[in-house]
C-alpha positions in Angstrom: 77.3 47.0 -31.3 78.7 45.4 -29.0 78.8 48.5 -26.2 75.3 48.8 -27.0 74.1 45.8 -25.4 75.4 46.1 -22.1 73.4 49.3 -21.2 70.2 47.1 -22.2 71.5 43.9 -20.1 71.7 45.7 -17.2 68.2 47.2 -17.5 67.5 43.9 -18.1 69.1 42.8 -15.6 67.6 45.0 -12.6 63.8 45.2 -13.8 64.2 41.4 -13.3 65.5 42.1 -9.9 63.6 45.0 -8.6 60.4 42.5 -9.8 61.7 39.7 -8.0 62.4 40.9 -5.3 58.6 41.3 -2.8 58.6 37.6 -4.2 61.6 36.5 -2.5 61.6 38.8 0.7 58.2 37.4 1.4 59.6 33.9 1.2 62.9 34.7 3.7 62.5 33.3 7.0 63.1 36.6 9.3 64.2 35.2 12.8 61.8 32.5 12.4 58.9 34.6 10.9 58.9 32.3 8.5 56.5 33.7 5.6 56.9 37.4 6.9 56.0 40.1 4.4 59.1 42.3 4.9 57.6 45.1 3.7 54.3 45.4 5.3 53.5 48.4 7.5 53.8 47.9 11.0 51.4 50.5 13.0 52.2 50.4 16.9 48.3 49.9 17.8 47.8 51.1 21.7 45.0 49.0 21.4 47.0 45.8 21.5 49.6 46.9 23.8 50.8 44.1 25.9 53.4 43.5 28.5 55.6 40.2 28.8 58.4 38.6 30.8 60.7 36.8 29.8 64.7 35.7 29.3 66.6 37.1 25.7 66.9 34.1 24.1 68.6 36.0 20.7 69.4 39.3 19.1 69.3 39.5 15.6 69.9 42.7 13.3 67.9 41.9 10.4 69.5 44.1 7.7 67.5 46.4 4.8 65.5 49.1 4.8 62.1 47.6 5.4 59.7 47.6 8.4 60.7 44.5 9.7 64.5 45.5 9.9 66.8 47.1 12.7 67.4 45.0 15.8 64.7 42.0 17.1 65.2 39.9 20.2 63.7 36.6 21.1 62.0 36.4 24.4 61.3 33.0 26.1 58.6 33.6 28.2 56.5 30.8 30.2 53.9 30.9 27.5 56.5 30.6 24.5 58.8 32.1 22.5 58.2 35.8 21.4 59.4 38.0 18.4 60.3 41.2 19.7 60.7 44.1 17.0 63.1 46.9 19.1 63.7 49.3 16.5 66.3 50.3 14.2 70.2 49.3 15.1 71.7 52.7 14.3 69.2 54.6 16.4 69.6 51.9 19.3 73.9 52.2 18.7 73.5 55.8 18.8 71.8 55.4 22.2 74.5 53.1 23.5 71.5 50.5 23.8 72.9 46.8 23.7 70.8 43.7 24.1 72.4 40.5 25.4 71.4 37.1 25.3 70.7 35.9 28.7 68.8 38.8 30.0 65.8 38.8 32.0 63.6 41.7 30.4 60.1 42.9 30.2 58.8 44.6 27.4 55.6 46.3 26.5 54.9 46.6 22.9 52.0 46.9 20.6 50.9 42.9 19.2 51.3 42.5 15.1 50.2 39.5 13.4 50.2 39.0 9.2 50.2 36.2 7.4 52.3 33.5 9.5 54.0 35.7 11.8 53.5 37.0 15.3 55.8 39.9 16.8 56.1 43.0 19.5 56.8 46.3 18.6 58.8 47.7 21.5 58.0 50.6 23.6 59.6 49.9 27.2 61.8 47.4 27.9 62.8 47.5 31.4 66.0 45.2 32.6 66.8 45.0 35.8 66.8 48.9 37.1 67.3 50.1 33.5 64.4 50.7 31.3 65.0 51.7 27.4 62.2 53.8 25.9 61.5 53.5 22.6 58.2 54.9 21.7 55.9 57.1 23.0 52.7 56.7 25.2 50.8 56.8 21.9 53.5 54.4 20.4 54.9 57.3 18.0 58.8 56.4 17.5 61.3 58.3 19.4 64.1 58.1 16.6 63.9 59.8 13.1 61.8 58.9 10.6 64.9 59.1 8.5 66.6 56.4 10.2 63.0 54.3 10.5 64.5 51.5 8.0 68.0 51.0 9.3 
């Protein structure tokens, strides 16, 4: 009887967790996104396309396999601080693409609001003579789709 519960415990067990989940990831506070919905869809919007200055304040790899992860810098710019959304860590290691704190860059990105946060989804950045492309003129990702959430 005994070997027959544990099979239903752990069902138990994961529903629970696959249910709560959203609940918690929308709660987590992503590189001070707080209240970021780690799941919603980002679409790079040419539209919004922007282009800022600024000095890498941090680099984060925010782990999981959602749209919000892969590698995000920080930018201080004279207006603020921005959330910058490069793409996903494997695809930028697999480039040899490394971000350091202390860097002057400029990036131009597609502008994505939700509910409480504010972030850049990289296209160019360009630092010093070297400029990283990430997305296509029409914002269309240069790495596998395979690799999107990594």
């Amino acid at each position: 009887m005994r070997r027959e519960i544990l099979p239903v415990l752990i069902a138990v067990f994961a529903v629970t967790a696959a249910a709560a989940a959203p609940v918690l990831a929308s709660q987590h506070d992503m590189t001070g996104m707080q209240g970021t919905p780690m799941g919603a869809t980002m679409a790079y919007d040419k539209a919004t396309e922007k282009t800022i200055t600024g000095i890498i304040d941090n680099v984060m790899a925010v782990p999981g396999a959602t749209a919000m992860s892969g590698t995000h810098i920080v930018v201080k710019t004279k207006a603020g601080v921005v959330h910058v959304h490069v793409g996903p860590s494997s695809y930028l290691a697999s480039k040899k693409i490394v971000f350091k704190k202390g860097e002057q860059v400029e990036v131009v990105g597609s502008l994505v609001k939700g509910e409480g946060f504010e972030a850049i989804l990289a296209r160019r950045i360009k630092r010093g003579s070297q400029t990283c492309t990430l997305r296509r003129d029409d914002g269309t990702a240069l790495w596998p789709m395979a690799i999107a959430g990594r």
